[in-house]
SEKOLSE-909614 format. One record per residue (C-alpha): residue in one letter; x, y, z; residue number from 1. Coordinates in pm, whole numbers, m for minus. Layout:
BEGIN
[atom 'A'; [X; Y; Z]; NUM]
...
END
This chain:
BEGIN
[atom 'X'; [0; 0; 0]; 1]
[atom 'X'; [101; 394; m59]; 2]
[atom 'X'; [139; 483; 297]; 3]
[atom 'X'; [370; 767; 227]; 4]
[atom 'X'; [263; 1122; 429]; 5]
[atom 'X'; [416; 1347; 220]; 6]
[atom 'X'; [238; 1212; m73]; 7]
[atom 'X'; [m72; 1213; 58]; 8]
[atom 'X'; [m29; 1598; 188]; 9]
[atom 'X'; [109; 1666; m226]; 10]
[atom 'X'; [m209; 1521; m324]; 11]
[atom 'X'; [m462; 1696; m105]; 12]
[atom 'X'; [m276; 2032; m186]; 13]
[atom 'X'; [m295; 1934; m537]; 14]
[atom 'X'; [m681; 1903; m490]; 15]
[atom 'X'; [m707; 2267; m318]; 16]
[atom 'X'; [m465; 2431; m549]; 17]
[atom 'X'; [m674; 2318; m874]; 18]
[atom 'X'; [m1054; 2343; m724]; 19]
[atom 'X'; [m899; 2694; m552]; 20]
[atom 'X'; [m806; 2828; m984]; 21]
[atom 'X'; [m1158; 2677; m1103]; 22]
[atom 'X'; [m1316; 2865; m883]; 23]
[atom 'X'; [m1126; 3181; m786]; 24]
[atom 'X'; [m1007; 3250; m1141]; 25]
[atom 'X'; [m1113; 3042; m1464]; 26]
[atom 'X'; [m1524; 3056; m1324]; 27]
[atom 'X'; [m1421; 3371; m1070]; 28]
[atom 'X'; [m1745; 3542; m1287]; 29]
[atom 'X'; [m2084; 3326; m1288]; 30]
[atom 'X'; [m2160; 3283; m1650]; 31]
[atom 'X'; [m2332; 2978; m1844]; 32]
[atom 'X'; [m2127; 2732; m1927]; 33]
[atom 'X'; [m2168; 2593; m2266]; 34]
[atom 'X'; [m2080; 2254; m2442]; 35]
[atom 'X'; [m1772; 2399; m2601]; 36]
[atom 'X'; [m1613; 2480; m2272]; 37]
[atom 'X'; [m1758; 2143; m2123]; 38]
[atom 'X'; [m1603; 1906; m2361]; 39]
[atom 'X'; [m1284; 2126; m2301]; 40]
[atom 'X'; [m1276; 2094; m1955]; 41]
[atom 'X'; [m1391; 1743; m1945]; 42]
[atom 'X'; [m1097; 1679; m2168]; 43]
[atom 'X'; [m829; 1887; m1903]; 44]
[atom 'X'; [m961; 1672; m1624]; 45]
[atom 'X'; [m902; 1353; m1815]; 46]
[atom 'X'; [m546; 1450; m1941]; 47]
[atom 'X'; [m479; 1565; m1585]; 48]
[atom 'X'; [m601; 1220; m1452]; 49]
[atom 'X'; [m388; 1030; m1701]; 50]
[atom 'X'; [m90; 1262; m1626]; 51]
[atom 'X'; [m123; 1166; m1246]; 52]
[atom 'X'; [m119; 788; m1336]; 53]
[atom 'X'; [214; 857; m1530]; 54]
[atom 'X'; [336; 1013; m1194]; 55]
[atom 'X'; [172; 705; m1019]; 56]
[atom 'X'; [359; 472; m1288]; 57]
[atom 'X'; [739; 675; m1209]; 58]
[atom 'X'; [720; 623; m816]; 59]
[atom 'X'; [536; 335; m750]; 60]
[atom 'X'; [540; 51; m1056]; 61]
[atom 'X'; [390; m44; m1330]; 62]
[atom 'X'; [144; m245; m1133]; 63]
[atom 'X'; [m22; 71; m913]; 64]
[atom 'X'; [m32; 275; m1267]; 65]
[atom 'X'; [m258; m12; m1390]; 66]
[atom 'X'; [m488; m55; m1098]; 67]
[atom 'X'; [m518; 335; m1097]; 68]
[atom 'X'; [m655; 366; m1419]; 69]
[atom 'X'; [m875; 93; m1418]; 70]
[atom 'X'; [m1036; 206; m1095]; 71]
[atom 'X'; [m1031; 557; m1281]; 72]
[atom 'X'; [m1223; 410; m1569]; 73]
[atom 'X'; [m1466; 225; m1340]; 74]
[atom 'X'; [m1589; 512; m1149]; 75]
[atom 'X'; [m1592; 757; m1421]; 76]
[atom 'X'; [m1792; 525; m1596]; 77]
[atom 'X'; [m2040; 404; m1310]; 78]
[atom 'X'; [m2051; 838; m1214]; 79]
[atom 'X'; [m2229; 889; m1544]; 80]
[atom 'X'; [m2569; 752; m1416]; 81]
[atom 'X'; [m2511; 987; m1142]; 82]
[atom 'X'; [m2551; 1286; m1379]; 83]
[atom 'X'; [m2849; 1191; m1456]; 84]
[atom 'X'; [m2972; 1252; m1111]; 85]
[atom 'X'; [m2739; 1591; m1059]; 86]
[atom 'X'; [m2939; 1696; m1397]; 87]
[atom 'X'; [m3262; 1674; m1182]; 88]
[atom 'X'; [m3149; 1811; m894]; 89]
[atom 'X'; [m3058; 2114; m1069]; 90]
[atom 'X'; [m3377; 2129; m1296]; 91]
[atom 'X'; [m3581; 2054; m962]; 92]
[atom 'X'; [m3444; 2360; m773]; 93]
[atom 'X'; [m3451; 2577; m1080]; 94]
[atom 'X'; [m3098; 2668; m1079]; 95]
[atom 'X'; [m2989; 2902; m1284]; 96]
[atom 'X'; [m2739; 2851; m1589]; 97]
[atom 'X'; [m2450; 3083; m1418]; 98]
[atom 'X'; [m2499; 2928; m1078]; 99]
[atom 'X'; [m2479; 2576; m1199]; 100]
[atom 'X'; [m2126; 2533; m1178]; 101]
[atom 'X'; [m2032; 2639; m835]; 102]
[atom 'X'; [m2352; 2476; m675]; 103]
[atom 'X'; [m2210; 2130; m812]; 104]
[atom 'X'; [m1855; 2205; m716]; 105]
[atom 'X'; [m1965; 2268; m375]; 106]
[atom 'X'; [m2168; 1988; m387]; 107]
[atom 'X'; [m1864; 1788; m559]; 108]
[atom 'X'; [m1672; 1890; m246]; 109]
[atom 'X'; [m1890; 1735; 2]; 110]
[atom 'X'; [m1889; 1422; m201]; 111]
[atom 'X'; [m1537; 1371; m205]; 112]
[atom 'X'; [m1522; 1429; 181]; 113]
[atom 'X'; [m1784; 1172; 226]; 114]
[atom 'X'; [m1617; 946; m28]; 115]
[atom 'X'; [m1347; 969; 196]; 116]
[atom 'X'; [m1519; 814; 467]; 117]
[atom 'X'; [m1667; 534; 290]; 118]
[atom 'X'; [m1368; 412; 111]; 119]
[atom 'X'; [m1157; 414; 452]; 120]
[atom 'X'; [m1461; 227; 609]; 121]
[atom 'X'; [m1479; m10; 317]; 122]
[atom 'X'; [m1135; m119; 301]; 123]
[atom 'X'; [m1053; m150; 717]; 124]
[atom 'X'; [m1395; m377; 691]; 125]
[atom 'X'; [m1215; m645; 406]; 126]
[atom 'X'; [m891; m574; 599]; 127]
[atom 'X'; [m1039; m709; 912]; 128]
[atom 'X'; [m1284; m944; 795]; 129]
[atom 'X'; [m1219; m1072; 472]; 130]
[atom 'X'; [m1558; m1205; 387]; 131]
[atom 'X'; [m1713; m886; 337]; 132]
[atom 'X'; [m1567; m913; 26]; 133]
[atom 'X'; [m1788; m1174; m169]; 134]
[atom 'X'; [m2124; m968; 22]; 135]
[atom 'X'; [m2001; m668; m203]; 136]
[atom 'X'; [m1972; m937; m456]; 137]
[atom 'X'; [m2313; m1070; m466]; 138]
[atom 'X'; [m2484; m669; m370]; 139]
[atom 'X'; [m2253; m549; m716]; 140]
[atom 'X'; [m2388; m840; m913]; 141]
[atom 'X'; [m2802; m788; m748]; 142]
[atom 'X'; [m2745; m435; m850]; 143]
[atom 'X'; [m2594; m438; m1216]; 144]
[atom 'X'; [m2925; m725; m1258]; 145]
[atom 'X'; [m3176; m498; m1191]; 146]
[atom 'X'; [m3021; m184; m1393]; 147]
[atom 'X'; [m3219; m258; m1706]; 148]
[atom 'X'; [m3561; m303; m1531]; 149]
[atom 'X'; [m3501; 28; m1282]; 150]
[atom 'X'; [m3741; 317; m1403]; 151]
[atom 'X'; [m3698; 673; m1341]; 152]
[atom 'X'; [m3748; 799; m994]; 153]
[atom 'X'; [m3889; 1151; m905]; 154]
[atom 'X'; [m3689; 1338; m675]; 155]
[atom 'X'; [m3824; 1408; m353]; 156]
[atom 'X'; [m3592; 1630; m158]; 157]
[atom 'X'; [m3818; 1651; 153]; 158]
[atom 'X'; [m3796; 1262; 225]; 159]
[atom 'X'; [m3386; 1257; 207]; 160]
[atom 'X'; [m3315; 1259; 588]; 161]
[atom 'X'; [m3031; 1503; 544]; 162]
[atom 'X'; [m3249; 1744; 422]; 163]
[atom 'X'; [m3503; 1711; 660]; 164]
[atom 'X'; [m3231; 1692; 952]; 165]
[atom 'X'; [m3112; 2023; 790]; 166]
[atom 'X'; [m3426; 2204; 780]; 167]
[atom 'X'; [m3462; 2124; 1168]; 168]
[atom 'X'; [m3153; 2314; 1211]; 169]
[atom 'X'; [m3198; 2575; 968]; 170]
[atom 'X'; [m3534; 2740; 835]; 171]
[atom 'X'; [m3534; 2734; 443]; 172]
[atom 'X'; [m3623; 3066; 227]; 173]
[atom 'X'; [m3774; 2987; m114]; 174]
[atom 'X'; [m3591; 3309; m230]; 175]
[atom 'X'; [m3332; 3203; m520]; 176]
[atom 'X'; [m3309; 3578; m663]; 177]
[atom 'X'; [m2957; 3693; m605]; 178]
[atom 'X'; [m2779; 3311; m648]; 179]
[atom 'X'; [m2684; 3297; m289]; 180]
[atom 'X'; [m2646; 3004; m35]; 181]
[atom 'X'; [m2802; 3230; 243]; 182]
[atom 'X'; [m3002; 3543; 355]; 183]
[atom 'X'; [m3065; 3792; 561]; 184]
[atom 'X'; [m3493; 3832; 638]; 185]
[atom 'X'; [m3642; 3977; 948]; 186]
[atom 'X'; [m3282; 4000; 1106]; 187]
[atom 'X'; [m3259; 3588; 1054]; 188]
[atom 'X'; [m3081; 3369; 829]; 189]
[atom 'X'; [m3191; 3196; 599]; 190]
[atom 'X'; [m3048; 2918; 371]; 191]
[atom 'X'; [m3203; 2895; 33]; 192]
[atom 'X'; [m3316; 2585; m207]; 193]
[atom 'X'; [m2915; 2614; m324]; 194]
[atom 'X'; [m2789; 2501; m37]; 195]
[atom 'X'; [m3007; 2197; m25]; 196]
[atom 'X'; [m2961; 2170; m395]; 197]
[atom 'X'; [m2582; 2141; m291]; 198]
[atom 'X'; [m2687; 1840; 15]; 199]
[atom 'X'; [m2865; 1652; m219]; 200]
[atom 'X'; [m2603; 1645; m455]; 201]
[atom 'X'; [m2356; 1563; m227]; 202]
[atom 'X'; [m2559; 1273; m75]; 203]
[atom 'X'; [m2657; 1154; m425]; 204]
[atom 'X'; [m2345; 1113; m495]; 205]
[atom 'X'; [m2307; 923; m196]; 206]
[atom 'X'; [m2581; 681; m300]; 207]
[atom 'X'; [m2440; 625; m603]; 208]
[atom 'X'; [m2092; 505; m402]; 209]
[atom 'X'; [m2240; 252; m267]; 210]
[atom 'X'; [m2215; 107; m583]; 211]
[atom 'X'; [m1934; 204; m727]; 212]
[atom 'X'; [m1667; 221; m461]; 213]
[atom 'X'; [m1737; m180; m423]; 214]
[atom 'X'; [m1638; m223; m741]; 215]
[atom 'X'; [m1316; m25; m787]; 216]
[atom 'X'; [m1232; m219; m406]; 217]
[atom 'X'; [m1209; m546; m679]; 218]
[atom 'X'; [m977; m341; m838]; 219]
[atom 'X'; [m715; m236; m572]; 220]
[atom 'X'; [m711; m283; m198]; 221]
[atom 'X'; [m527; 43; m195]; 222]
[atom 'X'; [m651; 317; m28]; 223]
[atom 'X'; [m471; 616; m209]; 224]
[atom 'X'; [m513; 418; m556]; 225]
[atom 'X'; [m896; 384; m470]; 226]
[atom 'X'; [m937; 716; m316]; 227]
[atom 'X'; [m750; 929; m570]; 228]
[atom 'X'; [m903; 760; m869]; 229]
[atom 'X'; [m1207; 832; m723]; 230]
[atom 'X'; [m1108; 1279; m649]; 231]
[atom 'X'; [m1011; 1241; m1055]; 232]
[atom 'X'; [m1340; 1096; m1139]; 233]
[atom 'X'; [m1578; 1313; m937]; 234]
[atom 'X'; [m1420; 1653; m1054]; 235]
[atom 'X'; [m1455; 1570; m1401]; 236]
[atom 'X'; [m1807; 1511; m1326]; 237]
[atom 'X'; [m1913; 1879; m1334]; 238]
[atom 'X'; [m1764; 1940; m1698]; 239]
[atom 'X'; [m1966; 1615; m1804]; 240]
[atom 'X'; [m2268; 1735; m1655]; 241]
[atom 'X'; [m2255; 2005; m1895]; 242]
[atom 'X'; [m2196; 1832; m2166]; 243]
[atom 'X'; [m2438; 1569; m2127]; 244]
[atom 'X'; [m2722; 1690; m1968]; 245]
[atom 'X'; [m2711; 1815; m2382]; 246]
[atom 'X'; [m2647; 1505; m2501]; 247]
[atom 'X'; [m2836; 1260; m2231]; 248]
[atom 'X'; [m3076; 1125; m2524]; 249]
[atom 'X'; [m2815; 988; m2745]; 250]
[atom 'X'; [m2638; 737; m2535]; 251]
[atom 'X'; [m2984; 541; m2410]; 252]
[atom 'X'; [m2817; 165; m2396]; 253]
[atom 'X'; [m2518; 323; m2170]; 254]
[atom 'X'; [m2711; 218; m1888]; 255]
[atom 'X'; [m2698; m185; m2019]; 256]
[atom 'X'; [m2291; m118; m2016]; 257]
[atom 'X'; [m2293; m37; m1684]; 258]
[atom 'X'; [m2507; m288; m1593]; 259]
[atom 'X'; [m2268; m538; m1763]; 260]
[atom 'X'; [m1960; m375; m1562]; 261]
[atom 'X'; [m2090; m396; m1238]; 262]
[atom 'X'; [m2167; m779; m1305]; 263]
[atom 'X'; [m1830; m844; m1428]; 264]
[atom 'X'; [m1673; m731; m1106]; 265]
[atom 'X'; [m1920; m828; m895]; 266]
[atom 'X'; [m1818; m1190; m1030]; 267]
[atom 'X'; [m1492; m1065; m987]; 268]
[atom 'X'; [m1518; m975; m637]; 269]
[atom 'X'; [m1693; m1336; m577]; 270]
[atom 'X'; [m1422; m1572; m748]; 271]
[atom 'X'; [m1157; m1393; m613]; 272]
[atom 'X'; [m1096; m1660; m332]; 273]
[atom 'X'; [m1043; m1936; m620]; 274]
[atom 'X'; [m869; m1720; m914]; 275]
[atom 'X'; [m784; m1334; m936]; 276]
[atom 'X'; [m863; m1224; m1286]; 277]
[atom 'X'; [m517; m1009; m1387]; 278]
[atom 'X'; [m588; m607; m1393]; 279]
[atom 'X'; [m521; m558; m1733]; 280]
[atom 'X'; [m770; m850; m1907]; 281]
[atom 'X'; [m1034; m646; m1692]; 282]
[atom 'X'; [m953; m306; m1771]; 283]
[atom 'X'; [m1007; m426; m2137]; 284]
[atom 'X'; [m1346; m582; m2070]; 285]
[atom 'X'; [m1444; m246; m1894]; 286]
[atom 'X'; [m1331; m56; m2183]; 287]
[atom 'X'; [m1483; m275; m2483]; 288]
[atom 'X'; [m1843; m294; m2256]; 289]
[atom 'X'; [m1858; 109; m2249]; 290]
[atom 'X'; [m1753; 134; m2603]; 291]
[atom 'X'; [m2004; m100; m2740]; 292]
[atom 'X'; [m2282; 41; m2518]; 293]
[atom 'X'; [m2201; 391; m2689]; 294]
[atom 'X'; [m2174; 278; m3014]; 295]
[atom 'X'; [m2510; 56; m2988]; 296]
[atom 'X'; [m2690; 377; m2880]; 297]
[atom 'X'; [m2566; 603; m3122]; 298]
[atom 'X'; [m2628; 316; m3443]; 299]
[atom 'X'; [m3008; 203; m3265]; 300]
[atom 'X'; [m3229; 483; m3309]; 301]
[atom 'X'; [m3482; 536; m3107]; 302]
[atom 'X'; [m3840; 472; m3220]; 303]
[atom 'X'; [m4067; 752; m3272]; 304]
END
């Protein structure tokens, strides 16, 4: 395992130093963000990622490089459904185009500290009791099953318990004028639907890791491979949001690919005790089953 301090204190500083110059300077000024910029900066996010596994590849072997980027490619993958749901949180609390970007970064933020929590959890569990391993197994392979079959669910914000634990704390304004997490009203503050649009984000997200931190834990039993694999993938969730909550209808089989992934390691996870399927053959059955999910939804029209 990468147990080194000092490179766990270079990448956290790393983090803050690039989230502090998308914020503070290249989106200082709220403005839309269109699919130009998105592809653009989904694109810097991935080169970044695949510059870190060449770092990752120079000080710690050819083998770490590998599991990095196939837990990379597994939760980038398996954090495109979640877009789906950050495109109706947004649409639910009527955010508007400028705002959209910090409300998910903040959002984003929170999900990586929570992320950081589960994956610790998850991997002192296997560490200690080594079982746990084939329940992930068998929940990964229940879960990619029912994929196909799951419908669209509405969002109800006031039955998440964070929100309601929230509004216990805090009373809620329904003012969204000036873009603002809180205000001032009758000399008492206020927080507005932004701020819960940011909680619901960042539990959604959370959700959603319940499935897909299980399945990069096939992948690598490391926690700085799993954990920074999974900082690369959630930032460059915000430039995919843009880009495809425009392009959501054209990849409509994606969700059968994912489906098929979580299977695969679910199976994975649950032979493991008998024979450990190398990292490369699986990164390459990851790849193809995204690839030929696209490609089936973009040849298959859909029926009028």
């Amino acid at each position: 395992m990468v147990e080194n301090t000092t490179v766990w204190i270079g990448f956290i500083i790393f983090v803050l130093l690039m989230l502090s110059l998308d914020l503070f300077v290249f989106n200082r000024k709220p403005h839309e963000i269109k699919i130009k910029e998105a592809l653009l900066w989904s694109g810097f996010w991935i080169a970044l990622a695949l510059l870190f596994n060449y770092g990752v590849f120079i000080w710690f072997g050819k083998e770490k490089a590998i599991e990095f980027l196939t837990a990379y490619v597994v939760e980038e993958s398996l954090s495109i459904d979640n877009l789906f749901v950050f495109i109706l949180i947004i649409g639910f609390f009527d955010v508007k185009p400028q705002h959209q970007h910090r409300i998910l970064t903040c959002g984003i933020i929170g999900a990586i500290v929570l992320r950081a929590i589960f994956i610790v959890t998850g991997i002192a569990l296997i560490g200690m009791f080594h079982w746990i391993i084939y329940i992930f197994g068998v929940f990964l392979i229940f879960t990619g099953a029912k994929i196909p079959f799951e419908k669209d669910k509405e969002l109800e914000p006031d039955k998440n318990i964070m929100v309601r634990l929230f509004k216990k704390i805090m009373p809620v304004s329904n003012n969204t004028e000036k873009g603002t997490l809180f205000i001032r009203e009758n000399y008492k503050t206020y927080a507005t639907p932004l701020f819960i649009a940011i909680i619901m984000i960042a539990f959604s997200d959370l959700v959603f890791a319940v499935d897909s931190i299980p399945a990069v834990l096939a992948i690598s039993n490391d926690t700085f491979i799993v954990y920074t694999s999974n900082v690369f993938a959630v930032l460059g969730l915000r430039s995919l949001y843009f880009a495809l909550s425009v392009m959501v209808g054209y990849f409509r089989y994606l969700k059968f690919g994912l489906s098929a992934i979580l299977i695969f390691v679910g199976t994975k996870m649950c032979i493991s005790g008998y024979y450990k399927i190398p990292t490369i053959p699986s990164l390459l059955v990851i790849l193809s089953l995204i690839v030929i999910s696209v490609l089936v939804s973009l040849a298959i029209k859909e029926e009028e």
